[in-house]
N, C-alpha and C positions, 0 to 999 in steps of 0.2 A: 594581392598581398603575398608578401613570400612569405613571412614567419607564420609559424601555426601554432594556434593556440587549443590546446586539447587538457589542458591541467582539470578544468573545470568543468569536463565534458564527462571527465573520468569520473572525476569525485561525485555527479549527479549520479553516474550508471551506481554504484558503490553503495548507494542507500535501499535497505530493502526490509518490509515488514516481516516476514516467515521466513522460514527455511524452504519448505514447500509451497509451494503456490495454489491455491485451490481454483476450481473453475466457477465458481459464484462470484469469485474477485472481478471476473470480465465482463465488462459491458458492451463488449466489442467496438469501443472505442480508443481514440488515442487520448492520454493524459496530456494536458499541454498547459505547463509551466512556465510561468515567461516573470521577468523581474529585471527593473531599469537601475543604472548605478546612482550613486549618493546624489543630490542637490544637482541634478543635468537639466539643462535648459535646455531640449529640443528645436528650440526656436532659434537658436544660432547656425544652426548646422543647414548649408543647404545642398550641397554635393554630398555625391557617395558612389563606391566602388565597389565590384563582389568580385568575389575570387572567381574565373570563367571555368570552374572545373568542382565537382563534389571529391572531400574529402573520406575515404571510407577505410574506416575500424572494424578489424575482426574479421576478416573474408577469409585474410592471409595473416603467414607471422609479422609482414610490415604492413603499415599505413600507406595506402595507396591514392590516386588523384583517378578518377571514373569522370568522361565525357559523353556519357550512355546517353540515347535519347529521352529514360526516364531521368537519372542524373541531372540533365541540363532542366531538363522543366522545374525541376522542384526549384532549380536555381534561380529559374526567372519567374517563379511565382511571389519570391523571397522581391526581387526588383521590381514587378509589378507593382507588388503593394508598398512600397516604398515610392515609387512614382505615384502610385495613385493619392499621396499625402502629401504631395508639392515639392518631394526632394527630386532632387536631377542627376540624374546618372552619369558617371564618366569612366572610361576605360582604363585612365588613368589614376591608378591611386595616390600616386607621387599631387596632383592637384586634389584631391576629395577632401572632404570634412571625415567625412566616417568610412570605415572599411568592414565591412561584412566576410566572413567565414561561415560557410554550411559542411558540418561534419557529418556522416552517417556511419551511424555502429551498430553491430550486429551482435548477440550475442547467443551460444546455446551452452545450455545448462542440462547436464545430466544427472538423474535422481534416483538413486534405488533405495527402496526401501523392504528393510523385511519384517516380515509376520510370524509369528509361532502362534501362541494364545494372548484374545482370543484369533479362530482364523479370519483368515483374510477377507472373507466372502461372508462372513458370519450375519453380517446386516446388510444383505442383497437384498432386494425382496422375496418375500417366495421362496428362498432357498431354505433346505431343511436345516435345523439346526444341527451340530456335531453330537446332543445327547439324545438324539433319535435312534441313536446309530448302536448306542451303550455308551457305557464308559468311555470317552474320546477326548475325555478332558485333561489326561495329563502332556508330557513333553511331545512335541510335534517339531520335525525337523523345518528348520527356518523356511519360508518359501520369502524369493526375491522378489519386488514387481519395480520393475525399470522404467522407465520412461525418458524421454528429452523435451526440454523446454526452451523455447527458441522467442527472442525479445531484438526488436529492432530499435532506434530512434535516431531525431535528428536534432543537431543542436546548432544551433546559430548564436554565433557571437558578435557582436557589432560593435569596434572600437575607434578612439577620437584619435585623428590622423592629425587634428590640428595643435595640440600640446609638441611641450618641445621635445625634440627627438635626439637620440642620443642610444650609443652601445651600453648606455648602464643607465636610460628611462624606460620602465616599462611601460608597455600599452595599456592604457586605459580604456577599461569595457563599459559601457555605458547602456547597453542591454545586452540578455542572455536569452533563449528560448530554450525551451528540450521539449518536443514528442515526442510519445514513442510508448509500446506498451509489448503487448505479445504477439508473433508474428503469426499471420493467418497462414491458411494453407493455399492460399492465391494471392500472388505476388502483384497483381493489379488492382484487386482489392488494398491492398494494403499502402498501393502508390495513390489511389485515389483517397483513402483515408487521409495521407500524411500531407496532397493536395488542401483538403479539407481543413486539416491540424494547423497549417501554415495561415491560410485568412483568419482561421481563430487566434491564432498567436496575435496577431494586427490589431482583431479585434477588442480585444483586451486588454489591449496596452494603449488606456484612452492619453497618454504624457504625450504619445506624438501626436503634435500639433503642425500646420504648416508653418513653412520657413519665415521669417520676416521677411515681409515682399514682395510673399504671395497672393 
């Protein structure tokens, strides 16, 4: 597919509970949201195409195309499991029912926060209190504590090639996926997560059924 569709890729990254993020939030796994469009019969559609390259957000200041060896995999784990649900795959998107797009985005977030009273450290364990010390309780110069927070995910969108087409029809998406959570400090852990993240998305979307015919 040549058009890219990132509107909605965006506006999931966009939603967020806190400000800060705390580490009891993480389960060490990937979040994986997935939701099918209005009234879609599955069961019409029996071709499909995927884009031969991943899509990645936030590396650089542009949106770039990655044919990395983890790249491609994540791509054809996306066509596996679509094969393995009785759709047929074709190179050509110009013939498909549905056309698939894998996006991957990256994001880091920087966070400082500052302390005066009480201090920072004040409920470590073990640590003495500041009124041990005497009087330490009034103005205390700010102290900063920095950190970076760093979030990956992937989104896949899968749109009907078979409506009519036209410079002023828009594509019609008929499912969305997004994983994706906090990025570990091991980049193969985090590909084998999102390996993972990908069959779960399949798996939860009991609406695909096989094709008529199959």
């Amino acid at each position: 597919m040549k058009r890219i569709i990132i509107i909605s890729a965006l506006a999931l990254l966009a939603v967020s509970c806190h400000k800060v993020p705390y580490p009891q939030d993480r389960d060490g796994e990937y979040l994986v949201y997935t939701a099918p469009g209005k009234d879609v019969d599955f069961t019409k559609f029996k071709t499909f195409s995927i884009a031969d390259s991943l899509l990645v957000i936030g590396r650089s200041d542009k949106a770039e195309y990655s044919k990395s060896e983890n790249a491609l995999a994540l791509v054809r784990r996306y066509r596996s499991n679509m094969e393995s649900l009785g759709y047929t795959y074709t190179p050509d998107a110009k013939n498909a029912d549905l056309g698939i797009q894998v996006t991957y985005i990256i994001k880091s977030e920087r966070y400082v926060q500052y302390y005066d009273h009480p201090y920072w450290w004040l409920d470590y364990p073990g640590y003495w209190h500041p009124g041990y010390w005497g009087d330490w309780y009034g103005y205390y110069y700010p102290r900063p504590v920095t950190y970076v927070q760093s979030t990956n995910a992937l989104v896949a969108e899968m749109v009907d090639l078979t409506v009519e087409k036209g410079a002023d029809k828009p594509l019609v998406i008929v499912w969305s996926s997004y994983l994706g959570g906090y990025a570990g400090a091991s980049a193969s852990r985090d590909f084998a997560r999102m390996m993972e993240s990908i069959d779960q998305a399949f798996v939860q979307s009991p609406y695909f059924v096989r094709p008529e015919g199959k």
